[in-house]
C-alpha positions as a Markdown table, in Angstrom:
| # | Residue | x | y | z |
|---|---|---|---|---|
| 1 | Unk | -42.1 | 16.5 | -39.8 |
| 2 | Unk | -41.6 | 20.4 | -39.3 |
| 3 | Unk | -42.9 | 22.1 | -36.6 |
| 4 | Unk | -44.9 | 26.3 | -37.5 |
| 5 | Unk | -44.0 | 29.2 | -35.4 |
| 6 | Unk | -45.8 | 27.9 | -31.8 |
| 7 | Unk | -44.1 | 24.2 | -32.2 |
| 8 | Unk | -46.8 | 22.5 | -33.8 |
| 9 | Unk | -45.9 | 19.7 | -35.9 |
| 10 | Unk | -46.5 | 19.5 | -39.1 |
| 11 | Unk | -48.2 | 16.4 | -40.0 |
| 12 | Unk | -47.7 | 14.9 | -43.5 |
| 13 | Unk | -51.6 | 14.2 | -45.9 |
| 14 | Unk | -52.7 | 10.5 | -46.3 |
| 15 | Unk | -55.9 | 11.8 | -47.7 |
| 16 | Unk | -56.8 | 11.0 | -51.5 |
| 17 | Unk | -53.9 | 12.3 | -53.8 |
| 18 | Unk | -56.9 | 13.1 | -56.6 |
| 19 | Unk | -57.7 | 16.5 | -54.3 |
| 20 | Unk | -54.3 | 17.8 | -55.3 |
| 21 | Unk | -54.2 | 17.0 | -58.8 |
| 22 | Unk | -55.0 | 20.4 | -60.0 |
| 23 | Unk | -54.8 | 24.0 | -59.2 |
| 24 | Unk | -56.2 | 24.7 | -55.3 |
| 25 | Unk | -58.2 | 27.9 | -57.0 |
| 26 | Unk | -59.2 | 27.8 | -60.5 |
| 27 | Unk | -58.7 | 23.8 | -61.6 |
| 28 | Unk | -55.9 | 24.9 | -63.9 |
| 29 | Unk | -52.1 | 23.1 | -64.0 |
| 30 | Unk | -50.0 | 22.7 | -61.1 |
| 31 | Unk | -46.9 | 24.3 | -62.4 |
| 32 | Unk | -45.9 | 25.9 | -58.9 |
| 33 | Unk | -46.4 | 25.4 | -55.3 |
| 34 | Unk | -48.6 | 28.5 | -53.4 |
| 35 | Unk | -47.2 | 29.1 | -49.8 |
| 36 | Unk | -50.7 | 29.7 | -47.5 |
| 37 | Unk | -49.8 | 32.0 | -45.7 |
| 38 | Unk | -48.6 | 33.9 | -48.1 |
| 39 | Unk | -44.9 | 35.5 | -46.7 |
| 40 | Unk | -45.8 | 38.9 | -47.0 |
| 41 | Unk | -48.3 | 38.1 | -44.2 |
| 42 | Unk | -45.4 | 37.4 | -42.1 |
| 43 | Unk | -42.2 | 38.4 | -40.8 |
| 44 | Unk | -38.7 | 36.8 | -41.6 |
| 45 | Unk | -37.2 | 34.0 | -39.9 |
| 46 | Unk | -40.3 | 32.5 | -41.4 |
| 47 | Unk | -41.5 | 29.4 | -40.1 |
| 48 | Unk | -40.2 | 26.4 | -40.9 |
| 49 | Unk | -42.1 | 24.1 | -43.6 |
| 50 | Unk | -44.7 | 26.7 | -44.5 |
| 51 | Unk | -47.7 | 24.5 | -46.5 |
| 52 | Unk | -48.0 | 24.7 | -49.8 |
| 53 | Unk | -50.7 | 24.1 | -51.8 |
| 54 | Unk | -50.2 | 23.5 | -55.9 |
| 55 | Unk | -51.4 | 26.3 | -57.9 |
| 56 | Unk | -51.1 | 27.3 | -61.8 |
| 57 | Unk | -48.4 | 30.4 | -62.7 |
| 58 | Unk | -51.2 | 32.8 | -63.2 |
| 59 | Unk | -53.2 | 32.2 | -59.8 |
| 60 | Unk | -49.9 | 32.6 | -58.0 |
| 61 | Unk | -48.6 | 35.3 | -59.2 |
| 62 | Unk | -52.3 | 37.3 | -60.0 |
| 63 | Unk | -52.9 | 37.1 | -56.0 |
| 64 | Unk | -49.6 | 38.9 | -54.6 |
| 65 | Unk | -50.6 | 42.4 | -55.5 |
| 66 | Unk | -54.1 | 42.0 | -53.2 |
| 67 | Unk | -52.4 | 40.0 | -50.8 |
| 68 | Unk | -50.0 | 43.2 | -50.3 |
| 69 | Unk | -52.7 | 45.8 | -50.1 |
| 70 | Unk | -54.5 | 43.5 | -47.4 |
| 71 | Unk | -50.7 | 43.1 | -46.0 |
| 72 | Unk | -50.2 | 46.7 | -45.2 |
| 73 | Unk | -54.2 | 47.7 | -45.0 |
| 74 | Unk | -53.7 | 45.7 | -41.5 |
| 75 | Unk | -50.7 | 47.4 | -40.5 |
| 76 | Unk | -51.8 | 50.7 | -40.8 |
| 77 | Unk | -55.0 | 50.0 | -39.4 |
| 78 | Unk | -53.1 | 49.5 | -36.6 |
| 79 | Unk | -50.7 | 52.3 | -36.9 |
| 80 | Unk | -53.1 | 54.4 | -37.3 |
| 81 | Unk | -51.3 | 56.2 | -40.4 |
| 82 | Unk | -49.5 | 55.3 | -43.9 |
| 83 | Unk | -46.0 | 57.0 | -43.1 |
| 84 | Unk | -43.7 | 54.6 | -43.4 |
| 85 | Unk | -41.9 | 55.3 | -40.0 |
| 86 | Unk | -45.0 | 54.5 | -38.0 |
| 87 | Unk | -45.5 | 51.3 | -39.1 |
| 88 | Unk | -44.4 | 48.5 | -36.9 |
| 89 | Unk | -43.3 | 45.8 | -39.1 |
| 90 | Unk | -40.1 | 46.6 | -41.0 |
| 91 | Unk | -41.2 | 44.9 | -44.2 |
| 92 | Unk | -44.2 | 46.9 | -44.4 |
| 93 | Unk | -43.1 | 50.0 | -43.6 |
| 94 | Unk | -40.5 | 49.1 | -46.8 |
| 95 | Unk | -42.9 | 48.0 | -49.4 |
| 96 | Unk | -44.9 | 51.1 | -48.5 |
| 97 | Unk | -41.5 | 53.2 | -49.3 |
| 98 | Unk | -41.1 | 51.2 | -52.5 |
| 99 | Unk | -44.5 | 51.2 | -53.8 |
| 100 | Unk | -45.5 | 55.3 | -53.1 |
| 101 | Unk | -48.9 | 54.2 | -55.6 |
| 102 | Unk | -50.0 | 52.0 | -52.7 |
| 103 | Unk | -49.1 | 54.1 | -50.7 |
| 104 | Unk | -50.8 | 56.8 | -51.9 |
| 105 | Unk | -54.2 | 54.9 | -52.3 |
| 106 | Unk | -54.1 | 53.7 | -48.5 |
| 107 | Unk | -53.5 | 57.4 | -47.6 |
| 108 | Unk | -56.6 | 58.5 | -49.5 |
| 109 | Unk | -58.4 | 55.9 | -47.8 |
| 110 | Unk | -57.7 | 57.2 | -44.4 |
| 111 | Unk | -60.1 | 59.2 | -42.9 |
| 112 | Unk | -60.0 | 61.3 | -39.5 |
| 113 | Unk | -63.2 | 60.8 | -37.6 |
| 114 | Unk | -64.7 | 61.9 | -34.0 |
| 115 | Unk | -64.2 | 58.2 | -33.3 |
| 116 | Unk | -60.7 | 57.8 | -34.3 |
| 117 | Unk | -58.9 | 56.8 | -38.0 |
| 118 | Unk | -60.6 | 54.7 | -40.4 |
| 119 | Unk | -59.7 | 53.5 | -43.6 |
| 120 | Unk | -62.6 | 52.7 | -46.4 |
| 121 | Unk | -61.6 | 49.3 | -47.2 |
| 122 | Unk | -61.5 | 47.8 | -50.8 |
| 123 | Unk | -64.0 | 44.9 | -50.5 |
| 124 | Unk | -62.8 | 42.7 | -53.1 |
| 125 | Unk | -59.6 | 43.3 | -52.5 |
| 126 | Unk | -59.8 | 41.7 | -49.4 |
| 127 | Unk | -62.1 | 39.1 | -50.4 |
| 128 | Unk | -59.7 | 37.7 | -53.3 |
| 129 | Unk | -56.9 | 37.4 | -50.4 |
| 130 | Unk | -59.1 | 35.8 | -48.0 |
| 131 | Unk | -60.5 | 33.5 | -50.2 |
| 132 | Unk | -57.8 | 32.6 | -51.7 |
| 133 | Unk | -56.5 | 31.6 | -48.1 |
| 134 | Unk | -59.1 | 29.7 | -47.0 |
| 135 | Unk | -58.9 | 27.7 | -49.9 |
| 136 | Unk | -55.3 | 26.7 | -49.6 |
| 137 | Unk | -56.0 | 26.1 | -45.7 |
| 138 | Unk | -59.1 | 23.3 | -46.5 |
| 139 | Unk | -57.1 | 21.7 | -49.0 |
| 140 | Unk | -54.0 | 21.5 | -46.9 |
| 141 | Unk | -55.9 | 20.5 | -43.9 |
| 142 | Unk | -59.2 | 18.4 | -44.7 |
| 143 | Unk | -58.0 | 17.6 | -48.5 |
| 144 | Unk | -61.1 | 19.0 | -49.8 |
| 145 | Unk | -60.8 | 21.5 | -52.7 |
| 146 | Unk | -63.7 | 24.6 | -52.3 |
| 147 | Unk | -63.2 | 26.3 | -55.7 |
| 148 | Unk | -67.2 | 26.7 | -55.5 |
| 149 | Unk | -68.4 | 30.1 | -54.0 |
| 150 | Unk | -68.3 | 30.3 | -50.3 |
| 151 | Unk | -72.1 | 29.9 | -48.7 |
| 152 | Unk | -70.3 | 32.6 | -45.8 |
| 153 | Unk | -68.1 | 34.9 | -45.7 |
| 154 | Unk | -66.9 | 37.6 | -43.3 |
| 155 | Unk | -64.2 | 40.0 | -42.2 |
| 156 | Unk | -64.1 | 42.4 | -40.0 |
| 157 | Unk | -61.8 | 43.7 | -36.7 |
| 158 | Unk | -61.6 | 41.7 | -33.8 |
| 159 | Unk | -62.2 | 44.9 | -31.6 |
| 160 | Unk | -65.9 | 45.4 | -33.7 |
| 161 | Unk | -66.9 | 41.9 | -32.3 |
| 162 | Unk | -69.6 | 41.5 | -29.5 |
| 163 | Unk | -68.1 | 40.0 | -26.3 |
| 164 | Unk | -70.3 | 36.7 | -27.2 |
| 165 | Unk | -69.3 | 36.7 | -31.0 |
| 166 | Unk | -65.7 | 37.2 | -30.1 |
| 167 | Unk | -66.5 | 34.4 | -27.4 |
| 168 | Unk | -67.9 | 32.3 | -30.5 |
| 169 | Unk | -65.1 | 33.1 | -33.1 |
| 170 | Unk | -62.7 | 31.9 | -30.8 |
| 171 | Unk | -63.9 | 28.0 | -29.7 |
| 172 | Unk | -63.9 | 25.4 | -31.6 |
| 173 | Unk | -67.3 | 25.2 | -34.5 |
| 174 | Unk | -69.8 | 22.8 | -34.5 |
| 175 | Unk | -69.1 | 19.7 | -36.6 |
| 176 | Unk | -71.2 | 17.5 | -38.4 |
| 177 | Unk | -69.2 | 15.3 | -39.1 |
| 178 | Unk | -65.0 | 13.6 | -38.9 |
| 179 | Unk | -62.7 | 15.2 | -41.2 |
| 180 | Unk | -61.6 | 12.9 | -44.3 |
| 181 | Unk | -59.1 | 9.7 | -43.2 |
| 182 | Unk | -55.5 | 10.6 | -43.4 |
| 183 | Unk | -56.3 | 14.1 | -43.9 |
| 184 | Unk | -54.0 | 16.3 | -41.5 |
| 185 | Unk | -57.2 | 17.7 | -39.5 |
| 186 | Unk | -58.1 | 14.0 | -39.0 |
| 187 | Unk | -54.6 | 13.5 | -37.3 |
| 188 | Unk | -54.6 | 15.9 | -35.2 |
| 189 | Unk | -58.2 | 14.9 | -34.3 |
| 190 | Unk | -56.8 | 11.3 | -33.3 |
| 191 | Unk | -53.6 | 12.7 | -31.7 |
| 192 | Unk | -55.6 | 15.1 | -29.3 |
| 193 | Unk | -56.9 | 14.4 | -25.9 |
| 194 | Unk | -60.0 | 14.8 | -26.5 |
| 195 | Unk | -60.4 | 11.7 | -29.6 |
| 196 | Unk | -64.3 | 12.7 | -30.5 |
| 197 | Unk | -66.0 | 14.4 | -32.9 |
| 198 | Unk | -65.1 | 18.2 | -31.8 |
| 199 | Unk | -68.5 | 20.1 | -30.7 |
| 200 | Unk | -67.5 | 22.1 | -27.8 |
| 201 | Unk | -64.0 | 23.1 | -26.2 |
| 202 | Unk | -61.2 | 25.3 | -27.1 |
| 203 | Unk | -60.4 | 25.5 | -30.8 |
| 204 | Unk | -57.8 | 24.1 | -32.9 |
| 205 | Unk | -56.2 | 27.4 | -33.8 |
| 206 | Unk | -52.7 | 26.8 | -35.4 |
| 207 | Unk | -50.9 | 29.4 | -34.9 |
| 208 | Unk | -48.3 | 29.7 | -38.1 |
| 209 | Unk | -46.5 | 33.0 | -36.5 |
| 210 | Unk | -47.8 | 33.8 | -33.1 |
| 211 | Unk | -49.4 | 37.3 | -33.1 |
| 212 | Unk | -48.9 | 37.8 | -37.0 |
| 213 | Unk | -51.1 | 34.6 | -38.2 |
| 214 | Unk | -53.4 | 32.0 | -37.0 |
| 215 | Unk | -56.7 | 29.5 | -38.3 |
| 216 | Unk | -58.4 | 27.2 | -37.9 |
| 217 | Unk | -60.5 | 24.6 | -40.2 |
| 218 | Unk | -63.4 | 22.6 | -39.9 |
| 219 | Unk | -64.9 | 20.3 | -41.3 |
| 220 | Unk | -68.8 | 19.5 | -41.6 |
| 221 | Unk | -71.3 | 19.6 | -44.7 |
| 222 | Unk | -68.3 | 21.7 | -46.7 |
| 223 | Unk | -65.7 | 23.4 | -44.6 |
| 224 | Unk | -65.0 | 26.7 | -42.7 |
| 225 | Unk | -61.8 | 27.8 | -42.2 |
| 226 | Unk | -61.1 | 31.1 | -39.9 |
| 227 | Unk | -58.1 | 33.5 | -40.3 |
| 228 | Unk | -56.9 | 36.3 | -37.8 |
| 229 | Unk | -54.5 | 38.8 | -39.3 |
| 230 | Unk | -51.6 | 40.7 | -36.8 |
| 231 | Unk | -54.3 | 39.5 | -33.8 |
| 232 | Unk | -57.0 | 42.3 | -35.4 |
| 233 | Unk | -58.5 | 41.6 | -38.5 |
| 234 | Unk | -60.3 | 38.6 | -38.5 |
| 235 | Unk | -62.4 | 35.9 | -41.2 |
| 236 | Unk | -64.7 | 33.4 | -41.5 |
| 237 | Unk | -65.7 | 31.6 | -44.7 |
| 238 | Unk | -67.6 | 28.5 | -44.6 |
| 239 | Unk | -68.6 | 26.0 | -47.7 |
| 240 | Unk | -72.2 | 24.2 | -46.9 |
């Protein structure tokens, strides 16, 4: 067993093998292996045993140019700008250098306002990467595959959030039900303190580099899985 960025061990899946048997987002072959998180969400050393989730040659390759416009939309959110030299991470600030198209469309996104910078965000962009994510996180963690459309879905900056939506986000959802047996959110059910079917208390957050990327999955009717990106953008998308 490996252990992710905040020492968390990485249990291994007794659920059914079936679940895995095709690709995690369109059905298709399982020619390759998907990390979720994707690396360019995270800085280098990476973690150690990243999960992985099978997926055909076109899903994984067709995702990484969304996954790094949502990659550096976060970072200069946060910066503030597109120049390069104000980014924080290093390997944003060099695919930005490297990819002056990207660039360029991030810059012409940015807008100056009273209120401070904003960037017009490209929806379905994000949605792609964000899907895509939660996807790999409930099969990797309840063994259920969600290639249906999502009955939820949300993004938006942790700063936007209501002090009692923020409060919300953070704890632990409401489930209807135990996660699948052998599944790795069933484990950690058993192995935890509390050893009852989670409906209050803190949240499960699994924290794969601590202040670059966390979730959390539940399971219920379907499944909702949570992502926070660089502690500031932040999703919800829930099956059921």
């Amino acid at each position: 067993m490996a252990r992710h960025g905040d020492g968390m061990v990485q249990l291994p899946s007794y659920g059914d093998e079936r679940e895995w048997a095709a690709c995690t987002y369109c059905g298709g072959d399982t020619a390759t292996r998907d990390h979720v998180p994707s690396k360019v969400l995270l800085d280098e050393p990476y973690p150690d045993d990243l999960p992985v989730v099978p997926a055909c040659r076109d899903c994984n390759a067709g995702f990484s140019p969304d996954e790094e416009y949502v990659a550096c939309l976060v970072e200069c959110m946060l910066a503030g700008s597109t120049a390069s030299s104000k980014i924080g991470r290093e390997k944003i600030a060099r695919i930005l250098a490297q990819r002056p198209a990207l660039a360029a469309r991030l810059a012409q996104a940015r807008e100056e306002t009273p209120d401070g910078v904003r960037f017009a965000i490209e929806d379905q962009r994000v949605r792609n990467v964000v899907l895509k994510l939660a996807r790999g996180h409930a099969l990797f963690d309840l063994n259920e595959a969600h290639r249906e459309q999502p009955s939820r879905f949300e993004f938006l900056p942790l700063f936007a959030m209501s002090a009692p939506a923020r409060e919300l986000f953070e704890r632990r959802p409401t489930a209807s039900c135990f996660p699948e047996v052998g599944s790795r959110a069933m484990q950690r059910l058993v192995l935890s303190p509390e050893k009852q079917l989670p409906t209050i208390g803190p949240a499960p957050w699994i924290k794969i580099q601590p202040g670059r990327y966390r979730y959390l999955v539940s399971a219920g009717v379907g499944a909702i899985v949570r992502i926070v990106f660089s502690e500031y953008f932040a999703s919800e998308v829930a099956w059921g």
